[in-house]
VEXNU-322565 format. One record per residue (C-alpha): y, x, z; residue in three letters. Coordinates in steps of 0.001 Angstrom, whole numbers, padded with zeros to 6 digits, always signed. Each point is the difference from the previous one (the first is absolute). Layout:
REM VEXNU-322565
YXZala
...
***
This chain:
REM VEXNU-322565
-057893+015340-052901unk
-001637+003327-000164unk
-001516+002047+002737unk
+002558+001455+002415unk
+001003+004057-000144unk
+001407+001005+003023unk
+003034+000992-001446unk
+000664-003454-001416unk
+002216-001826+001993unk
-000257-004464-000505unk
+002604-002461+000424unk
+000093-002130+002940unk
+000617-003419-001376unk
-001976-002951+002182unk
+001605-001221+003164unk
-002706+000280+001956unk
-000564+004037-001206unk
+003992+000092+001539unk
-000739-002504+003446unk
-003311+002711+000408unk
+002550+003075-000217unk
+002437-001436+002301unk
-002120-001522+002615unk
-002946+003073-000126unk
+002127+002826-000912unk
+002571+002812+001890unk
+003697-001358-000072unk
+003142+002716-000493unk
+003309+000111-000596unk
+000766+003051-001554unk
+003910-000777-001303unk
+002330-003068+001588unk
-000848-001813-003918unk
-003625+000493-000040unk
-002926-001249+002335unk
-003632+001083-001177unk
-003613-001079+000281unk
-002521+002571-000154unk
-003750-000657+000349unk
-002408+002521-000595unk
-003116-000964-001974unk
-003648+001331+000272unk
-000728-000895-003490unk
+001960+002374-001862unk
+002668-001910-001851unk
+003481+000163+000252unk
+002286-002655-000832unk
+003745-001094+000795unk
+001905-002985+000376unk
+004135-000969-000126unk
+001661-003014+001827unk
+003637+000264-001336unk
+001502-003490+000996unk
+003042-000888-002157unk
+002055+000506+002798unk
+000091+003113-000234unk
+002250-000239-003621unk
-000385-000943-003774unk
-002982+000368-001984unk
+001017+002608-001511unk
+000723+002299+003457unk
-003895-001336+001138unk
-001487+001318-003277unk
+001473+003650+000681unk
-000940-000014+003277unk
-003692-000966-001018unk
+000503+002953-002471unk
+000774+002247+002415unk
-002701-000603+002353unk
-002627-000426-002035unk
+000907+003953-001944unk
+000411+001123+003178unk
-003224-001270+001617unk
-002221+001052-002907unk
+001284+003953+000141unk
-000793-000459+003878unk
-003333-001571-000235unk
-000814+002672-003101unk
-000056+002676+002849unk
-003442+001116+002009unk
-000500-001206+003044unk
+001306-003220-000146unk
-002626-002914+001033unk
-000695-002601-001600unk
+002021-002866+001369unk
+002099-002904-000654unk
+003777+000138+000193unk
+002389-002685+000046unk
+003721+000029-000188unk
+001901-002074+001258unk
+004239+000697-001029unk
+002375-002142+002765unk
+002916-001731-001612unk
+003432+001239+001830unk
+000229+003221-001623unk
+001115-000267-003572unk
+002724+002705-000137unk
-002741+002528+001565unk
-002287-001460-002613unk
+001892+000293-003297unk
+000407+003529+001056unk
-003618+000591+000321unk
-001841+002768-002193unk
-003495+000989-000424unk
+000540+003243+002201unk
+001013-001806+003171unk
-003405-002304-000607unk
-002025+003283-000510unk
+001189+001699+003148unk
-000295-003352+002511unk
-003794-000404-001604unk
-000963+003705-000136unk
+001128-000348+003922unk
-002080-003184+000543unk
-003103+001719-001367unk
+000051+003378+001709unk
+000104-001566+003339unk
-003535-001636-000867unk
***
């Protein structure tokens, strides 16, 4: 693994980098289908983490919505003035119909409100 840019962002992909989030980090809710983990880091990197159960609908549905957050987090973390942190999202099952209606725009505005607050 090369030497991290600060502009990089890493995948979260132990269970004890997502446990460290949860129990360490800031807790929101910022739409009735989403709940997210934010911890900010002092060591510059930034990296991002999904918990989509299969609840929440078919492969297929998780996949896009793991598209859509992911595109949409990378244009917000791309911005200055965004610390380095780790984010973890966390989608609730319950909301399918609001989900299969979900586009990258929506994403964009809940995060870009998330992130101006800080």
């Amino acid at each position: 693994m090369s030497v991290n840019n600060r502009s990089e962002i890493e995948v979260l992909r132990r269970r004890i980098d997502f446990e460290e989030v949860r129990k360490r980090g800031r807790r929101s809710h910022p739409a009735p289908w989403l709940i997210l983990n934010q911890w900010i880091r002092i060591d510059g990197q930034r990296r991002y983490g999904f918990v989509i159960p299969k609840k929440v609908g078919s492969a297929v549905l998780r996949n896009r919505i793991r598209r859509i957050l992911r595109e949409s987090l990378k244009r917000t973390f791309s911005k200055e003035g965004i610390p380095s942190q780790d984010v973890v999202f966390v989608v609730k099952p319950g909301f399918i119909d609001r989900l299969k209606k979900l586009n990258g725009s929506d994403v964009q505005k809940i995060l870009e409100k998330i992130f101006e607050r800080r």
